[in-house]
N, C-alpha and C positions, 0 to 999 in steps of 0.2 A: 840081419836080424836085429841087431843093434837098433839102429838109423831107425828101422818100423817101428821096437818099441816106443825108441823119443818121441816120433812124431803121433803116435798114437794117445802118449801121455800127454803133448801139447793140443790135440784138436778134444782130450775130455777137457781141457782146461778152457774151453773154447763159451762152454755152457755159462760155467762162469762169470766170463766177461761178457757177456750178452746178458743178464742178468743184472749186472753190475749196471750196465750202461742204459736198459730200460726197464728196469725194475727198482728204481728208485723211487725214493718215498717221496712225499711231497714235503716241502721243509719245514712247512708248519702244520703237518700231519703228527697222529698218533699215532708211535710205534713203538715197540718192546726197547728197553735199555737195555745195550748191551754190558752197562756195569764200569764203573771204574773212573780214574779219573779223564776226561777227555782230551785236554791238554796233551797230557801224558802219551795217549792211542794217538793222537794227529803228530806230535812230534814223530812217533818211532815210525807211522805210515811215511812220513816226509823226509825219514832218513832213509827207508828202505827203497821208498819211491825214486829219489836221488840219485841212488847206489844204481838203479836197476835203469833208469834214462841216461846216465853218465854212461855206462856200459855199452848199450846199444848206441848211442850215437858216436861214440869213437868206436866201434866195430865199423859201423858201415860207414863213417868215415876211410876207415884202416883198407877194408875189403877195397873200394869203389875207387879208393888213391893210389891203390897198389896194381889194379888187376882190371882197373875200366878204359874206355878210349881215350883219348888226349884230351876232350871235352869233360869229359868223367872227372880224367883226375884234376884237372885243371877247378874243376867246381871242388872235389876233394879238398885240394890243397885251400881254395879260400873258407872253406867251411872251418877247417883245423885252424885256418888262421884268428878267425872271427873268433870260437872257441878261448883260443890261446891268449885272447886280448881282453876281452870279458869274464874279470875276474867276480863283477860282482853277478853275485850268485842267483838274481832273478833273473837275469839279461843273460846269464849263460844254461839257465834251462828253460828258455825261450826257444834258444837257440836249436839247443836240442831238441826240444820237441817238435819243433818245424823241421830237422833234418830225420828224425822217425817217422813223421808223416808221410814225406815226399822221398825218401830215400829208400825202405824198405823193399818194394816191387822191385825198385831198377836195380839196386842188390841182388836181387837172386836172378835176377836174368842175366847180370854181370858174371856169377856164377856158374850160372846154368851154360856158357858160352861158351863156344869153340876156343874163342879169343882170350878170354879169360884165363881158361887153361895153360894156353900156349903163354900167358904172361905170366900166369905164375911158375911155370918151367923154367921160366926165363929168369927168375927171381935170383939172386943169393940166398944163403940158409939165413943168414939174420933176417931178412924178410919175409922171408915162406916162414916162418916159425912166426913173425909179427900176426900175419893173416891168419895162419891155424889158431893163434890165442885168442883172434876174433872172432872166428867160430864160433869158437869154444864158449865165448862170455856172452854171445846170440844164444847159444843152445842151453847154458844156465839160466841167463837172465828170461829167458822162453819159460822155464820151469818153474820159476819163484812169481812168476807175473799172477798165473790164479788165484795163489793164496794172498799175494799185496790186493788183488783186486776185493777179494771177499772179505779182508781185514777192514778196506776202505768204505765198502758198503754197511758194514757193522756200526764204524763210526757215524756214516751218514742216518742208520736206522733211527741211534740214540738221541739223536737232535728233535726227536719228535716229541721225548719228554722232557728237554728243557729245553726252548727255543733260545734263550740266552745266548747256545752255544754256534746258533748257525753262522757268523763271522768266523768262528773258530776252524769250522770244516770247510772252507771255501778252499783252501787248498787242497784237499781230501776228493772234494768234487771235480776239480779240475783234474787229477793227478788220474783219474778213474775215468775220463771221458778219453785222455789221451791212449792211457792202456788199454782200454776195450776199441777202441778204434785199431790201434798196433799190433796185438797181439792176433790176431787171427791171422794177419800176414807172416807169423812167422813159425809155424809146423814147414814151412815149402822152403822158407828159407834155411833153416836147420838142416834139410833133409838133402837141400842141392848143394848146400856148402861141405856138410861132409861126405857127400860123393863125387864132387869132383876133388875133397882131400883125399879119397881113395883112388881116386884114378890118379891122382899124383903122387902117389905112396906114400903117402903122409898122414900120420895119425895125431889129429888134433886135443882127442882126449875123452874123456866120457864126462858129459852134464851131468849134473846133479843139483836138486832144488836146495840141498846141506853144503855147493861149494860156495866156498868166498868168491866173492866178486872184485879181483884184482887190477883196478882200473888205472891206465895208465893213458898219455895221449897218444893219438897214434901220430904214427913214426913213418913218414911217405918216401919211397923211394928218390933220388934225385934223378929229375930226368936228361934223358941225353941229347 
């Protein structure tokens, strides 16, 4: 019953982002202010934004390293490395956002896999517990994603009444093309990842749009 609510709270958030991504103004359109300083609104979108693509791309890092084929993890392991070397901070959510693109599908079917299972059986508790926190920061950062998206589209509304600021929002644009693309992929990924942590007895934890997002890099088994 759990698992149906989440995914049901992630597919209304679904409007949203479709919204978000073609219901955008025109940027030297007129449109209602949303009020406030702007600067200010794109900063806190660009931290939230941060927090919430940091997340998901070491998850499916974490998942896809620990519990995919030898191909799998082997792509795994150079993504984490690239990550790991890419301290500056645009060239590391470059990174990211190409590994949410291309990563999210083959996640959940890594999941959803016989194979998968039987590797994460196979795991130690330090790792099975790495993978469930992965989950877990999918099935949050799943929840936070409608409201960062409609925050973003607020911003992009108010650039209709000072065009000044359209430089200002181009990261705001971008950050919103990426999350309405992503998010829709991920109510199935939430849903198959903690069902096969139920069929491994393992409880990863309950999402919530109010939890912290506790990012850390993922941590790949060594292989034998």
């Amino acid at each position: 019953m759990k698992i149906k609510l989440i995914t049901l709270c992630l597919v209304a958030g679904l409007s949203t982002a479709a919204q978000a991504q073609f219901g955008l103004p025109s940027l030297g359109g007129s449109s209602s202010s949303s009020g406030g300083d702007v600067t200010a609104q794109v900063d806190s979108f660009n931290k939230d934004a941060k927090l919430i693509k940091e997340a998901l791309a070491f998850a499916l890092v974490q998942i896809s390293g620990a519990l995919g084929d030898k191909t799998q993890r082997e792509a795994a392991r150079a993504s984490a490395a690239n990550l790991a070397k890419n301290t500056n901070t645009k060239e590391a959510e470059n990174i990211q956002g190409t590994i949410l693109k291309e990563k999210a599908a083959e996640t959940t079917a890594i999941l959803a896999s016989k194979e998968g299972k039987e590797r994460m059986e196979k795991l130690d508790p330090e790792m099975k517990k790495k993978v469930a926190d992965a989950i877990l920061a999918v099935g949050i950062s799943a929840l936070k994603l409608p409201n960062t998206l409609s925050t973003g589209k607020k911003i992009m509304e108010s650039v209709g009444s000072n065009p000044m600021n359209i430089t200002k929002v181009l990261p705001v644009k971008d950050g919103i093309v990426l999350f309405a693309e992503v998010l829709p992929k991920l109510p199935d990924l939430v849903s198959t990842g903690f069902k096969m942590m139920r069929d491994v007895k393992m409880e990863p934890g309950n999402p919530s749009a109010d939890a912290t997002l506790k990012n850390s890099p993922p941590q790949l088994p060594e292989e034998s």
